[in-house]
PQR file with spaces between the fields and no chain letter, atoms N, CA, C, O and H, PARSE charges and radii, in Angstrom:
ATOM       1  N    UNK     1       3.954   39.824    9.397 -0.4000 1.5000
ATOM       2  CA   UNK     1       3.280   40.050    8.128 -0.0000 2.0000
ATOM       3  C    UNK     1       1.852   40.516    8.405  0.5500 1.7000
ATOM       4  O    UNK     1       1.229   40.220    9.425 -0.5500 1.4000
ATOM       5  N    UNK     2       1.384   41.277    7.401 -0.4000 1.5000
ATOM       6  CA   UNK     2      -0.083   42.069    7.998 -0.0000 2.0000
ATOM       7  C    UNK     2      -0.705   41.723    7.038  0.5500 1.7000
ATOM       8  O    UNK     2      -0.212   41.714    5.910 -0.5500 1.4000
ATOM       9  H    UNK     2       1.890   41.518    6.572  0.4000 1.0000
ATOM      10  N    UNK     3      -1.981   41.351    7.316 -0.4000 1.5000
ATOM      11  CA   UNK     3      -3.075   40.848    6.355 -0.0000 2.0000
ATOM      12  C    UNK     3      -4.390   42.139    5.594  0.5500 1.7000
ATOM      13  O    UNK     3      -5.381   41.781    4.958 -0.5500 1.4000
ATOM      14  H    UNK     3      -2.381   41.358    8.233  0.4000 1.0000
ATOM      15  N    UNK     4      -4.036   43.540    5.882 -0.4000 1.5000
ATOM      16  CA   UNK     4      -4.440   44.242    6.107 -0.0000 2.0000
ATOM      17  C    UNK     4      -4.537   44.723    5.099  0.5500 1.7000
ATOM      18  O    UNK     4      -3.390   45.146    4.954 -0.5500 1.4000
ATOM      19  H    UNK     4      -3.231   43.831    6.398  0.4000 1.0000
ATOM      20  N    UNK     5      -5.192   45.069    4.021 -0.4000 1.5000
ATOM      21  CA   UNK     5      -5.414   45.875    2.908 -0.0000 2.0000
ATOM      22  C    UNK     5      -6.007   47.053    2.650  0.5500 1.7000
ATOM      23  O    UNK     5      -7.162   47.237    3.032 -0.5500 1.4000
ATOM      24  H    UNK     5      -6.123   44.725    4.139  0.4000 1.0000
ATOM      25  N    UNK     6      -5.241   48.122    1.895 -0.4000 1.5000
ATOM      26  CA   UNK     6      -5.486   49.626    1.673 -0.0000 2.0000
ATOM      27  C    UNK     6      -7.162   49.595    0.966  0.5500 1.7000
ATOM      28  O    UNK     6      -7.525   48.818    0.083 -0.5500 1.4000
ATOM      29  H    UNK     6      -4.303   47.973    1.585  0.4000 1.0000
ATOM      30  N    UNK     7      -7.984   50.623    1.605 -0.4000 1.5000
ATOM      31  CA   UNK     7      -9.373   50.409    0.919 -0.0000 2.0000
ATOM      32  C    UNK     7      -8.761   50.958   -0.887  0.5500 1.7000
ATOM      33  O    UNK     7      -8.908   50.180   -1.830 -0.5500 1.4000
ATOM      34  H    UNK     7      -7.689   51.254    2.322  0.4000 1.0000
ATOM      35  N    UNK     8      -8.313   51.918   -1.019 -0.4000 1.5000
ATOM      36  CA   UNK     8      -8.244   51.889   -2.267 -0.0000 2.0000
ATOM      37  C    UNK     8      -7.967   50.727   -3.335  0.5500 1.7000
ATOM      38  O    UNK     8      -8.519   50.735   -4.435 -0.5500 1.4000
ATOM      39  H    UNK     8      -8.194   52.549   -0.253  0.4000 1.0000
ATOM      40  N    UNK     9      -6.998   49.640   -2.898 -0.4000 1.5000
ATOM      41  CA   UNK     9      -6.838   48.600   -3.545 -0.0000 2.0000
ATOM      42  C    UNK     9      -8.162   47.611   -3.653  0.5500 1.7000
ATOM      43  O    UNK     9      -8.691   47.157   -4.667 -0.5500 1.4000
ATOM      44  H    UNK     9      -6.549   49.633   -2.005  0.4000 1.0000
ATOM      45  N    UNK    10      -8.521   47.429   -2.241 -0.4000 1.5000
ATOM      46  CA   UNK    10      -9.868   46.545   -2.027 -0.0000 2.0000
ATOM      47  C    UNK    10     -11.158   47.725   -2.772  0.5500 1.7000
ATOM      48  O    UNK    10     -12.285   47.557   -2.305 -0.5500 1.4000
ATOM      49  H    UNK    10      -8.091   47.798   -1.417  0.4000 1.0000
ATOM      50  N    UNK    11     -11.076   48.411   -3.434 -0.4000 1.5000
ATOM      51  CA   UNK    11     -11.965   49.093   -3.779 -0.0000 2.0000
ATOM      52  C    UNK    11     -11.661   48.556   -5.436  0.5500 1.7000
ATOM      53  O    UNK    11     -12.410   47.830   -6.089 -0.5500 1.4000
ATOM      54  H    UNK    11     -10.160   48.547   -3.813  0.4000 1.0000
ATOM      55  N    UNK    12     -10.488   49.076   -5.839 -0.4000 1.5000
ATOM      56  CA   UNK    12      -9.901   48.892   -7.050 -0.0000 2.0000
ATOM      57  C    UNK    12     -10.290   47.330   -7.594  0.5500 1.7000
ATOM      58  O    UNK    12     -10.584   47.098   -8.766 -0.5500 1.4000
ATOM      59  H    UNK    12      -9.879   49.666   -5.308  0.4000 1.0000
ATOM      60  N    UNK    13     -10.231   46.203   -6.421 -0.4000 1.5000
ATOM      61  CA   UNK    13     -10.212   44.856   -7.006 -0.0000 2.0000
ATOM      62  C    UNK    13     -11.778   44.752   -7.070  0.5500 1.7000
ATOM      63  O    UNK    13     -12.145   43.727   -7.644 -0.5500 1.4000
ATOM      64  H    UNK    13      -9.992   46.391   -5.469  0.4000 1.0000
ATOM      65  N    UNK    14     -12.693   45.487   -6.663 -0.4000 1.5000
ATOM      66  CA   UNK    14     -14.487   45.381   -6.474 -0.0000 2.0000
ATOM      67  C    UNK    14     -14.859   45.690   -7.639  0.5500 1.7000
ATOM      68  O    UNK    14     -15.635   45.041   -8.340 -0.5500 1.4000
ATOM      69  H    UNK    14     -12.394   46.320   -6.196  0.4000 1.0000
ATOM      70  N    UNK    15     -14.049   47.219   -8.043 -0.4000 1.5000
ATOM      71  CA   UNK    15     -14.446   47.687   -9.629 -0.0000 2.0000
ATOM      72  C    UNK    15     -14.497   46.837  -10.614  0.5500 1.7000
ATOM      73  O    UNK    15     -15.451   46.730  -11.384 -0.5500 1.4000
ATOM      74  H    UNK    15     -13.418   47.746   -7.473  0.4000 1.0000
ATOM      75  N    UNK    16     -13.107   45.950  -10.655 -0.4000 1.5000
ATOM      76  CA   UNK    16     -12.268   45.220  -11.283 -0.0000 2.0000
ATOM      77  C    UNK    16     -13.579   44.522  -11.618  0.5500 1.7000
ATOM      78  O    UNK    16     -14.304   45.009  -12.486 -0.5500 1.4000
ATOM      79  H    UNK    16     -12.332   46.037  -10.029  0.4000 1.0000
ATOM      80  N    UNK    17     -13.852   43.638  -11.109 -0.4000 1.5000
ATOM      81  CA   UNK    17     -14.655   42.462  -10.744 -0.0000 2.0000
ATOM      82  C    UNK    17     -15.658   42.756  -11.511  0.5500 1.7000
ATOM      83  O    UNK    17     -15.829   42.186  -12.588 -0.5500 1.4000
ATOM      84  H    UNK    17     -13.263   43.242  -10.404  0.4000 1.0000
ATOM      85  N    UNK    18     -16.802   44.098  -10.847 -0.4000 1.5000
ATOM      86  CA   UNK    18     -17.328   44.277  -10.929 -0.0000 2.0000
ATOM      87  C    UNK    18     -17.760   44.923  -13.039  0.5500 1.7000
ATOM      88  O    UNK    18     -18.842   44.988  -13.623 -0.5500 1.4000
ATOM      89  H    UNK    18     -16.663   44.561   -9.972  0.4000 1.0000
ATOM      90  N    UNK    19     -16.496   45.214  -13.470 -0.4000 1.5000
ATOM      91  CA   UNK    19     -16.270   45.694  -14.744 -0.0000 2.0000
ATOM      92  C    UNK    19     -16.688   44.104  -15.711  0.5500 1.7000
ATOM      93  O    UNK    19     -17.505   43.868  -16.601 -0.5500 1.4000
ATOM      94  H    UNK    19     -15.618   45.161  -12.995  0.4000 1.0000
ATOM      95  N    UNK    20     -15.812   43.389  -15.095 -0.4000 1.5000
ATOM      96  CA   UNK    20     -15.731   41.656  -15.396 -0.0000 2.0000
ATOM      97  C    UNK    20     -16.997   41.429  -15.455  0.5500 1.7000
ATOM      98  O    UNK    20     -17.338   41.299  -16.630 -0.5500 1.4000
ATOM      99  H    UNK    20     -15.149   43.581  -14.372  0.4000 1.0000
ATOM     100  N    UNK    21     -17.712   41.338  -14.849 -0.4000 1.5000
ATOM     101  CA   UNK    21     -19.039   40.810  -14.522 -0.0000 2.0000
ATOM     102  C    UNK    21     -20.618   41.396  -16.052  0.5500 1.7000
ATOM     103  O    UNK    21     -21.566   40.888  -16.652 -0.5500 1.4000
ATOM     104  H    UNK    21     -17.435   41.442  -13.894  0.4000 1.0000
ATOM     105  N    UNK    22     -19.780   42.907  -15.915 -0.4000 1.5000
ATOM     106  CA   UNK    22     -20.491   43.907  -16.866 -0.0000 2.0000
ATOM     107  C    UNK    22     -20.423   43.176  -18.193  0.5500 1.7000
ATOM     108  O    UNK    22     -21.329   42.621  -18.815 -0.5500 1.4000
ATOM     109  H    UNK    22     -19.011   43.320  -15.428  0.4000 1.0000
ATOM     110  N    UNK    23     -19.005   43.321  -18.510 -0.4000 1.5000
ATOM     111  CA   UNK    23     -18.819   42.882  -19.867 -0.0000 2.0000
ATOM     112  C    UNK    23     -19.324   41.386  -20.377  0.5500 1.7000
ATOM     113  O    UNK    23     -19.833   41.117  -21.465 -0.5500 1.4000
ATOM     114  H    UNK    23     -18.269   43.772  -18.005  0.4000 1.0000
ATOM     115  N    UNK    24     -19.016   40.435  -19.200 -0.4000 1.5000
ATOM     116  CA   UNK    24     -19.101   39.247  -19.558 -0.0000 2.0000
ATOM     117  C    UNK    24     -21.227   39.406  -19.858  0.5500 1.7000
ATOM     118  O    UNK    24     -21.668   38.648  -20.722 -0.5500 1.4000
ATOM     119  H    UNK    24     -18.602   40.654  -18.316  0.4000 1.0000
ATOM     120  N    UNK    25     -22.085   40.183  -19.256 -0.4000 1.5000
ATOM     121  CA   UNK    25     -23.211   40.301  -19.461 -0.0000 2.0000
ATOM     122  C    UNK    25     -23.601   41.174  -20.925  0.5500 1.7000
ATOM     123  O    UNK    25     -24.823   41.273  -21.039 -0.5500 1.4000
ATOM     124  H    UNK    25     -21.726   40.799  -18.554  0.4000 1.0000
ATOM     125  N    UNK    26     -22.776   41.871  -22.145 -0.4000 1.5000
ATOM     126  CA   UNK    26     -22.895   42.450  -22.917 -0.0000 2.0000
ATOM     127  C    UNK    26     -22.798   43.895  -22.759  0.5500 1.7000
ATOM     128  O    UNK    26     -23.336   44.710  -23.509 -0.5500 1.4000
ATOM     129  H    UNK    26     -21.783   41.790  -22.052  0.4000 1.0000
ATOM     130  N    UNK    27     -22.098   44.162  -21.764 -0.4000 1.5000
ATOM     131  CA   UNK    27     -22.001   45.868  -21.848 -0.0000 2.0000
ATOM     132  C    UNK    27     -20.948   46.114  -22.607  0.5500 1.7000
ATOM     133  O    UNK    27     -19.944   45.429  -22.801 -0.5500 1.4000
ATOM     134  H    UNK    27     -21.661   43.500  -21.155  0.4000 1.0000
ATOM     135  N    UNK    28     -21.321   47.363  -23.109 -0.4000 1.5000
ATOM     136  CA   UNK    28     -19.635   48.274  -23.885 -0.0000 2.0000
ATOM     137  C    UNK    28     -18.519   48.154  -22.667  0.5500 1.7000
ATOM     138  O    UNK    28     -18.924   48.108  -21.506 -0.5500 1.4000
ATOM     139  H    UNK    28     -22.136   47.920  -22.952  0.4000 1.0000
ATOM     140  N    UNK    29     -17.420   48.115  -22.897 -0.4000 1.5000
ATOM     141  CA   UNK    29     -16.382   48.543  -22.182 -0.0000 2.0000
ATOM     142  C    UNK    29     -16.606   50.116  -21.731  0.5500 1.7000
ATOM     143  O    UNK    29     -15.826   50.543  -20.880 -0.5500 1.4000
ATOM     144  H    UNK    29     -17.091   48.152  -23.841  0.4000 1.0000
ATOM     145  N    UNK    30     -17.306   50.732  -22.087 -0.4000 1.5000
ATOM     146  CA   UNK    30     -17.337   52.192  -21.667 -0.0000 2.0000
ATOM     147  C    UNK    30     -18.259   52.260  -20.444  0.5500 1.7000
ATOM     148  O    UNK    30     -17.929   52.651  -19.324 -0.5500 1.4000
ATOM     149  H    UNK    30     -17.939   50.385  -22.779  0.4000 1.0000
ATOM     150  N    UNK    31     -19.519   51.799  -20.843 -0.4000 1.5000
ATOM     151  CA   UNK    31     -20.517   51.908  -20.058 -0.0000 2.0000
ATOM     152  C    UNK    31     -20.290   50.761  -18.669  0.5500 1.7000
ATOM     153  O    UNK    31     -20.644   50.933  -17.502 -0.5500 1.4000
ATOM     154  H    UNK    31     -19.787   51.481  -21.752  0.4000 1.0000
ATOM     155  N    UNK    32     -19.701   49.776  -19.175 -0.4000 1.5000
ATOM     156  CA   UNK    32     -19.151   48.878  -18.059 -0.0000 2.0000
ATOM     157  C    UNK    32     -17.793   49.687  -17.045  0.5500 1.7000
ATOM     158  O    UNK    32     -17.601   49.495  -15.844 -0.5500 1.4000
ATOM     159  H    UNK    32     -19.414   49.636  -20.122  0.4000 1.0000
ATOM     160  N    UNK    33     -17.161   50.412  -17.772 -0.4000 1.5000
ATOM     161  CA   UNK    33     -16.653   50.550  -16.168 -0.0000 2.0000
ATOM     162  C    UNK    33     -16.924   51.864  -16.033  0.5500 1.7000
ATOM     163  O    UNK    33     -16.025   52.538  -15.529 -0.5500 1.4000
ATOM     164  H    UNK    33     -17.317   50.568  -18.747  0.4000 1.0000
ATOM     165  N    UNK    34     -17.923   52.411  -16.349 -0.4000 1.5000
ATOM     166  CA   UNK    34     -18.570   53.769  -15.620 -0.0000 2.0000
ATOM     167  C    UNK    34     -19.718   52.772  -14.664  0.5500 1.7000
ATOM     168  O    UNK    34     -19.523   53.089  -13.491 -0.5500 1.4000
ATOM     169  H    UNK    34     -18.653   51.863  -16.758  0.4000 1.0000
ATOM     170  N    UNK    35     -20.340   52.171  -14.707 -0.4000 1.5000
ATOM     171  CA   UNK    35     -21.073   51.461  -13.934 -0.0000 2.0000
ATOM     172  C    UNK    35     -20.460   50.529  -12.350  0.5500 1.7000
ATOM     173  O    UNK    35     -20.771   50.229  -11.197 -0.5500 1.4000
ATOM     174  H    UNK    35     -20.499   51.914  -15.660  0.4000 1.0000
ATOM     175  N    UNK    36     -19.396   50.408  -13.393 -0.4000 1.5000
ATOM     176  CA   UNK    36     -18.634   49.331  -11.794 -0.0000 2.0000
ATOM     177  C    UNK    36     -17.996   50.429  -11.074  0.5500 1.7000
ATOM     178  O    UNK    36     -17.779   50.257   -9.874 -0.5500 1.4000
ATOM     179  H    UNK    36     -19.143   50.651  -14.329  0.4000 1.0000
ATOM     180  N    UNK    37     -17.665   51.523  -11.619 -0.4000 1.5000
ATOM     181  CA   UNK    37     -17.633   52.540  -10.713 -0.0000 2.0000
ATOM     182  C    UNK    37     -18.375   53.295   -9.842  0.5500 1.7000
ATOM     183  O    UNK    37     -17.831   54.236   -9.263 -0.5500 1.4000
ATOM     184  H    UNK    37     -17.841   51.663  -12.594  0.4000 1.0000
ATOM     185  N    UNK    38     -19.642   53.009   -9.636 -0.4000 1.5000
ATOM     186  CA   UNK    38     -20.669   53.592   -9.093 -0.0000 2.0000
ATOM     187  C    UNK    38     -21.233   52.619   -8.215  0.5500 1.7000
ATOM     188  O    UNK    38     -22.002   51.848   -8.789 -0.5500 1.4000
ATOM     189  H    UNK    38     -20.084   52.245  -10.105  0.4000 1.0000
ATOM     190  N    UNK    39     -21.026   52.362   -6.586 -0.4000 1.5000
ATOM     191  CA   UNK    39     -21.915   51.398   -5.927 -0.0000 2.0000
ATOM     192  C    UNK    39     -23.255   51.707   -5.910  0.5500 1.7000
ATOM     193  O    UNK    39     -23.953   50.694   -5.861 -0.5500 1.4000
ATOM     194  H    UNK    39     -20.401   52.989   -6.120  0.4000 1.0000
ATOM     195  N    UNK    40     -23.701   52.465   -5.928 -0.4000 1.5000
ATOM     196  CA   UNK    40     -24.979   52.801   -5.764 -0.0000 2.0000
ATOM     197  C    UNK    40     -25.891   52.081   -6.996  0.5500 1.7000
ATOM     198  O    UNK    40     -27.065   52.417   -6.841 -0.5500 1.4000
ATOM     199  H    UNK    40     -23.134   53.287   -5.968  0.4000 1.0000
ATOM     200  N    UNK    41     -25.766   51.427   -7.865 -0.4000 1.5000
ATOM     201  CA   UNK    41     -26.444   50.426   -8.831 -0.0000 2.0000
ATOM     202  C    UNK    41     -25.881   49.089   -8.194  0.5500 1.7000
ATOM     203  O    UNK    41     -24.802   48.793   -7.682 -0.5500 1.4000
ATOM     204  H    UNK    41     -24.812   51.154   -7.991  0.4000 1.0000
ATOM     205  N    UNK    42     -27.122   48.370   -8.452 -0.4000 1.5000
ATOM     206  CA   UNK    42     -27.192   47.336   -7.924 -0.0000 2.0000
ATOM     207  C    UNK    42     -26.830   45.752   -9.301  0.5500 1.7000
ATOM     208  O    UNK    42     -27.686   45.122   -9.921 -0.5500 1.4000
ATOM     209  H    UNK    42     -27.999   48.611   -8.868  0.4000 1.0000
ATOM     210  N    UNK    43     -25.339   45.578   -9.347 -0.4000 1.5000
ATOM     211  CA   UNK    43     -25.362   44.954  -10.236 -0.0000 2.0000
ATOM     212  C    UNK    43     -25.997   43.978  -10.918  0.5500 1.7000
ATOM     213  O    UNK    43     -26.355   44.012  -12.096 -0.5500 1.4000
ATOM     214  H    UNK    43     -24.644   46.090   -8.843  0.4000 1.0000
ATOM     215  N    UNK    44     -26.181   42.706   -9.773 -0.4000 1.5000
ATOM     216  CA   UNK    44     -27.387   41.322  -10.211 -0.0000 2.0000
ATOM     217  C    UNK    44     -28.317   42.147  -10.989  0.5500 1.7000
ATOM     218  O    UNK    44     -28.234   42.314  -12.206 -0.5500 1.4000
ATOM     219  H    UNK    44     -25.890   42.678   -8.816  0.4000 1.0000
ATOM     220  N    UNK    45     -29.431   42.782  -10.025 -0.4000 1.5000
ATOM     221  CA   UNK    45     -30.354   43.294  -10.868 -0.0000 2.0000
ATOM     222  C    UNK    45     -30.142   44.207  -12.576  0.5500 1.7000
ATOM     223  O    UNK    45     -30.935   44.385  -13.501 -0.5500 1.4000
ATOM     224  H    UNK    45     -29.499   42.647   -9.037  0.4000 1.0000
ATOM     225  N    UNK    46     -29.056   44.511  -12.424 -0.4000 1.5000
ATOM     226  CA   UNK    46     -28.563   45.228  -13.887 -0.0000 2.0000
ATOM     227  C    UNK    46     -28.073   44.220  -14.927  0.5500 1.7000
ATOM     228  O    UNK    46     -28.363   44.604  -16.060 -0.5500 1.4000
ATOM     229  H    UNK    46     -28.412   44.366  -11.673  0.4000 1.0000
ATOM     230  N    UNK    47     -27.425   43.056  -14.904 -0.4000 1.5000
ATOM     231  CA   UNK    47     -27.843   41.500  -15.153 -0.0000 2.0000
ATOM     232  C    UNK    47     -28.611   40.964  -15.660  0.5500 1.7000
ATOM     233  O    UNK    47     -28.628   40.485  -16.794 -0.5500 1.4000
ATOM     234  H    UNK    47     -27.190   42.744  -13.983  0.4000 1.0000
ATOM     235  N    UNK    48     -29.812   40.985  -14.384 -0.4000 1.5000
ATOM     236  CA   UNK    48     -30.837   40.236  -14.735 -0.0000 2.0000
ATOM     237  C    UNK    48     -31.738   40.795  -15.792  0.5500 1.7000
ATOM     238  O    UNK    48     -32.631   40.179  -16.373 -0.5500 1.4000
ATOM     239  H    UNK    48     -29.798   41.374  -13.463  0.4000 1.0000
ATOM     240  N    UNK    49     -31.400   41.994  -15.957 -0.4000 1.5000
ATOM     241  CA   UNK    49     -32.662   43.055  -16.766 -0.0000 2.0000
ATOM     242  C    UNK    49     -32.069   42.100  -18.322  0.5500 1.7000
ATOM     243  O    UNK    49     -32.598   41.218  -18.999 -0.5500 1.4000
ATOM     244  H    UNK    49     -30.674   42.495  -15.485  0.4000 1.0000
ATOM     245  N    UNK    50     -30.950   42.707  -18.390 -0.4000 1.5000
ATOM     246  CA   UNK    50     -30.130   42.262  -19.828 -0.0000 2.0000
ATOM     247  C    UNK    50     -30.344   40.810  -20.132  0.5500 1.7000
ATOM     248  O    UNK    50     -30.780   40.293  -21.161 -0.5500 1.4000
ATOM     249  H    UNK    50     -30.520   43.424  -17.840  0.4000 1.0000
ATOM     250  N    UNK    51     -29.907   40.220  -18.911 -0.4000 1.5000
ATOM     251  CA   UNK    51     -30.200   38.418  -19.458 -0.0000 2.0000
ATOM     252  C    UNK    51     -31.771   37.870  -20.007  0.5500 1.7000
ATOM     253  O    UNK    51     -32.111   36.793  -20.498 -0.5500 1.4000
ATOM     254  H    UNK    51     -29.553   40.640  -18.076  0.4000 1.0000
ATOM     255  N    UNK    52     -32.646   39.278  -19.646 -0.4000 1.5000
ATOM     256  CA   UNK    52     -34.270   39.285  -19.826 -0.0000 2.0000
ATOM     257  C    UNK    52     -34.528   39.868  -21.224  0.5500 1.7000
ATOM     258  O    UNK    52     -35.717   40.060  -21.478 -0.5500 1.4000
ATOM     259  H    UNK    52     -32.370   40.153  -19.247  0.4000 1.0000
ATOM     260  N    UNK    53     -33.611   40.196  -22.208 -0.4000 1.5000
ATOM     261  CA   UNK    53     -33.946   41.268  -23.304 -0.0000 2.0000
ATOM     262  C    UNK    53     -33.535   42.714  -23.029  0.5500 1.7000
ATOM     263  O    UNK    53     -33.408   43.397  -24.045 -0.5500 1.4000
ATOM     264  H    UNK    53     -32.645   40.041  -22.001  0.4000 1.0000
ATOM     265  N    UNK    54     -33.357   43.176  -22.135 -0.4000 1.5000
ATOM     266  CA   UNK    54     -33.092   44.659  -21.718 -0.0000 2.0000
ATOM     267  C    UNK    54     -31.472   45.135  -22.538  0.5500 1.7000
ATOM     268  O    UNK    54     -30.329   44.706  -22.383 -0.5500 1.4000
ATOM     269  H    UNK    54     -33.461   42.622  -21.310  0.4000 1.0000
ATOM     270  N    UNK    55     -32.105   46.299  -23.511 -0.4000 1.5000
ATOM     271  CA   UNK    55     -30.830   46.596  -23.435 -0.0000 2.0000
ATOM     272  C    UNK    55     -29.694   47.133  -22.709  0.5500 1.7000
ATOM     273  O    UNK    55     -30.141   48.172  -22.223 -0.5500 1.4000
ATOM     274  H    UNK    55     -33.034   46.648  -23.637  0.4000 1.0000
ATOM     275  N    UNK    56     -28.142   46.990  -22.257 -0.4000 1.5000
ATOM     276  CA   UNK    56     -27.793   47.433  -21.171 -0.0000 2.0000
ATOM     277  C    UNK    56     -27.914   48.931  -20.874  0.5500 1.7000
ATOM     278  O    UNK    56     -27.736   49.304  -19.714 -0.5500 1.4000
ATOM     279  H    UNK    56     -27.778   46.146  -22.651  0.4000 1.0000
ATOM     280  N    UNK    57     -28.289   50.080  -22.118 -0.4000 1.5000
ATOM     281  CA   UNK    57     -28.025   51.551  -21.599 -0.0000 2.0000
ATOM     282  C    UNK    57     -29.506   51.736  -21.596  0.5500 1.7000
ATOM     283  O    UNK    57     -29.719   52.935  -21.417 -0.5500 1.4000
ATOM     284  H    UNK    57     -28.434   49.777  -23.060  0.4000 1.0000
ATOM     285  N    UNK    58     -30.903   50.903  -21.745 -0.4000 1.5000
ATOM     286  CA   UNK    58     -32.059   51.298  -20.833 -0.0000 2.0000
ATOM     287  C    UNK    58     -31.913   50.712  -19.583  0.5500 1.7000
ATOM     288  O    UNK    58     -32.078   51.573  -18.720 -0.5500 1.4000
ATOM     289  H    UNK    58     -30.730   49.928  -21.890  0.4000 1.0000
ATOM     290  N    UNK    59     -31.558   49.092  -18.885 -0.4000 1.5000
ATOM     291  CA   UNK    59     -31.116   48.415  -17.796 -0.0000 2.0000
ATOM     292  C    UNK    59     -30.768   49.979  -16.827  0.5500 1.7000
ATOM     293  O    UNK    59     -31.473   50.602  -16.034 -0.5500 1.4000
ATOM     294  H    UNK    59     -31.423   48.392  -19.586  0.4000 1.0000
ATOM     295  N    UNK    60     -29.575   50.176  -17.258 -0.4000 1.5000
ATOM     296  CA   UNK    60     -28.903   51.670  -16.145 -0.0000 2.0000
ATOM     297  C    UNK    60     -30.114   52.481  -16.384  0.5500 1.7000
ATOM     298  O    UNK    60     -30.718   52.790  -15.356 -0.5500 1.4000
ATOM     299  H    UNK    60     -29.002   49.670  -17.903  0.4000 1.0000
ATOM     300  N    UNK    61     -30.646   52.928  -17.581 -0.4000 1.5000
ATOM     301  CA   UNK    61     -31.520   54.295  -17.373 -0.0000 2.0000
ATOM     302  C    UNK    61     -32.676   53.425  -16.063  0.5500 1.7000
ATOM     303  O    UNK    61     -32.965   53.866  -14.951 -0.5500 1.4000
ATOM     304  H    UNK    61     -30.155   52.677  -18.415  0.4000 1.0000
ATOM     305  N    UNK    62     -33.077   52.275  -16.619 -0.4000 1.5000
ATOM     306  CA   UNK    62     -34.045   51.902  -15.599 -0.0000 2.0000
ATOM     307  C    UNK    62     -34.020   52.058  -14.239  0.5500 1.7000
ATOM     308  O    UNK    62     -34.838   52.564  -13.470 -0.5500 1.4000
ATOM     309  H    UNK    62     -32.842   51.916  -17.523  0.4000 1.0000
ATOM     310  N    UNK    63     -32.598   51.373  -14.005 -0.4000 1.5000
ATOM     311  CA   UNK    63     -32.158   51.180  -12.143 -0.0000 2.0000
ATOM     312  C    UNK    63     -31.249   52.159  -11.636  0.5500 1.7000
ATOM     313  O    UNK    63     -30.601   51.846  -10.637 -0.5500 1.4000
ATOM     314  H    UNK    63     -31.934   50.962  -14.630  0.4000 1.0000
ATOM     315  N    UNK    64     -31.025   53.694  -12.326 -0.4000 1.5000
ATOM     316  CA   UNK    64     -30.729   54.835  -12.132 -0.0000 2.0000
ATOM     317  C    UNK    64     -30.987   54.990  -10.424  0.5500 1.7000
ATOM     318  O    UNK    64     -32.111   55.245   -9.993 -0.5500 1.4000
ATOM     319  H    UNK    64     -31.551   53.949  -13.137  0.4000 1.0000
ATOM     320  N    UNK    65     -29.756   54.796   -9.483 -0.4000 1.5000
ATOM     321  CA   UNK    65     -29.807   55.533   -8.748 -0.0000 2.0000
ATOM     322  C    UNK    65     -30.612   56.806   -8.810  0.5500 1.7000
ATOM     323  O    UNK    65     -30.545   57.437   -9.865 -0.5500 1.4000
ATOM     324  H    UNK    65     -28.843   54.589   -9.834  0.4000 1.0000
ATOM     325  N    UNK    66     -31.676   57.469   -7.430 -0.4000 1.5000
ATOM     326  CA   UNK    66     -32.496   58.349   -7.818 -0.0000 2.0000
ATOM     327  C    UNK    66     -31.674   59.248   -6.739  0.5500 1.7000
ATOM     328  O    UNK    66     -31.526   58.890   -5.571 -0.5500 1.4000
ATOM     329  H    UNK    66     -31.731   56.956   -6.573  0.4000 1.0000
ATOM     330  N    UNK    67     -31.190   60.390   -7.245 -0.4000 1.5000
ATOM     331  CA   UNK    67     -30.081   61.576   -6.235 -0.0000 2.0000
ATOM     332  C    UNK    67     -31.627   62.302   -5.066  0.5500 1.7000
ATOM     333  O    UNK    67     -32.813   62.631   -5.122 -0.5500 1.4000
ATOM     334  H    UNK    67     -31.311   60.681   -8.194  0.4000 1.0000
ATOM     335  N    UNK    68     -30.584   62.202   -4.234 -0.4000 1.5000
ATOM     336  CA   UNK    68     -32.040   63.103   -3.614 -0.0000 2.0000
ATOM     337  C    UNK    68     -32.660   62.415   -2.258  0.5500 1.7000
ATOM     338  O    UNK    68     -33.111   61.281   -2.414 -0.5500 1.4000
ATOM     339  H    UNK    68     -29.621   61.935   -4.189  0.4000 1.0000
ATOM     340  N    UNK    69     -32.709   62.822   -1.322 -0.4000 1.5000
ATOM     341  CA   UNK    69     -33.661   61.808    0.152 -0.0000 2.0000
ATOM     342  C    UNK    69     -34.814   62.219   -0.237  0.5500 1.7000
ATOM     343  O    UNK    69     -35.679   61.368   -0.030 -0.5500 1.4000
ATOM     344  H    UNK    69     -32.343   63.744   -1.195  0.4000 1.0000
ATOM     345  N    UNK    70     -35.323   63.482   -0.876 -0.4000 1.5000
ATOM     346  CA   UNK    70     -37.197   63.842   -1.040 -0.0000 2.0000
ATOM     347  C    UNK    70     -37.607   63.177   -2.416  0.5500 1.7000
ATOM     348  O    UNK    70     -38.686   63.269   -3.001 -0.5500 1.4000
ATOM     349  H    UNK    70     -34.621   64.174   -1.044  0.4000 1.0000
ATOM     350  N    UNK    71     -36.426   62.460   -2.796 -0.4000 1.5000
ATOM     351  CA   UNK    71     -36.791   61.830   -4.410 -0.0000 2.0000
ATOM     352  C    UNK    71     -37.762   61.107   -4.177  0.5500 1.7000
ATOM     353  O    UNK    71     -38.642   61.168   -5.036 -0.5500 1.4000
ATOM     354  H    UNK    71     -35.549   62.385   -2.321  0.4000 1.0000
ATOM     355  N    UNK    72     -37.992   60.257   -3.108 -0.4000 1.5000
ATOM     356  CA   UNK    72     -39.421   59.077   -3.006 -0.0000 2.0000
ATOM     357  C    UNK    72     -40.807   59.810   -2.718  0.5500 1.7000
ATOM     358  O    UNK    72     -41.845   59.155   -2.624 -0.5500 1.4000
ATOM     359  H    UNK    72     -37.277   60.207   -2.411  0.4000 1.0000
C-alpha cells in the first residue's frame, strides 16, 4: 500500500480548506474560492484584516500580491 499522494489532490484538499477558512471569516463564496486559489496571498493575514473591521474585497485589494521582481 503507498502512502503517496497525487499533488493535484493534495493541492485540491489545501484549496478546499483554504475556501473553508475564507467563508467561515465572511467572504462571498465567489471571492473565497478565487482567493484559496491563489497561494501567493497570505491567508491569516487576510483574516486578521477582516476580524479587525476590514472589509474582505479591500483585505485582498490591500494584501494584493504585487506581479513583478522590480515591483519593490
Amino acid at each position: 500500500m503507498s502512502t503517496e499522494t497525487k499533488p493535484e489532490l493534495a493541492a485540491g484538499g489545501v484549496d478546499s480548506w483554504r475556501r473553508q477558512q475564507l467563508l467561515r471569516s465572511g467572504f462571498s463564496h465567489r471571492l473565497a474560492a478565487r482567493i484559496a486559489r491563489e497561494p501567493r496571498f497570505d491567508l491569516h493575514a487576510l483574516i486578521e484584516l477582516v476580524e479587525r473591521g476590514c472589509e474582505p474585497e479591500l483585505a485582498v485589494r490591500i494584501l494584493a500580491p504585487v506581479d513583478g521582481e522590480d515591483a519593490a
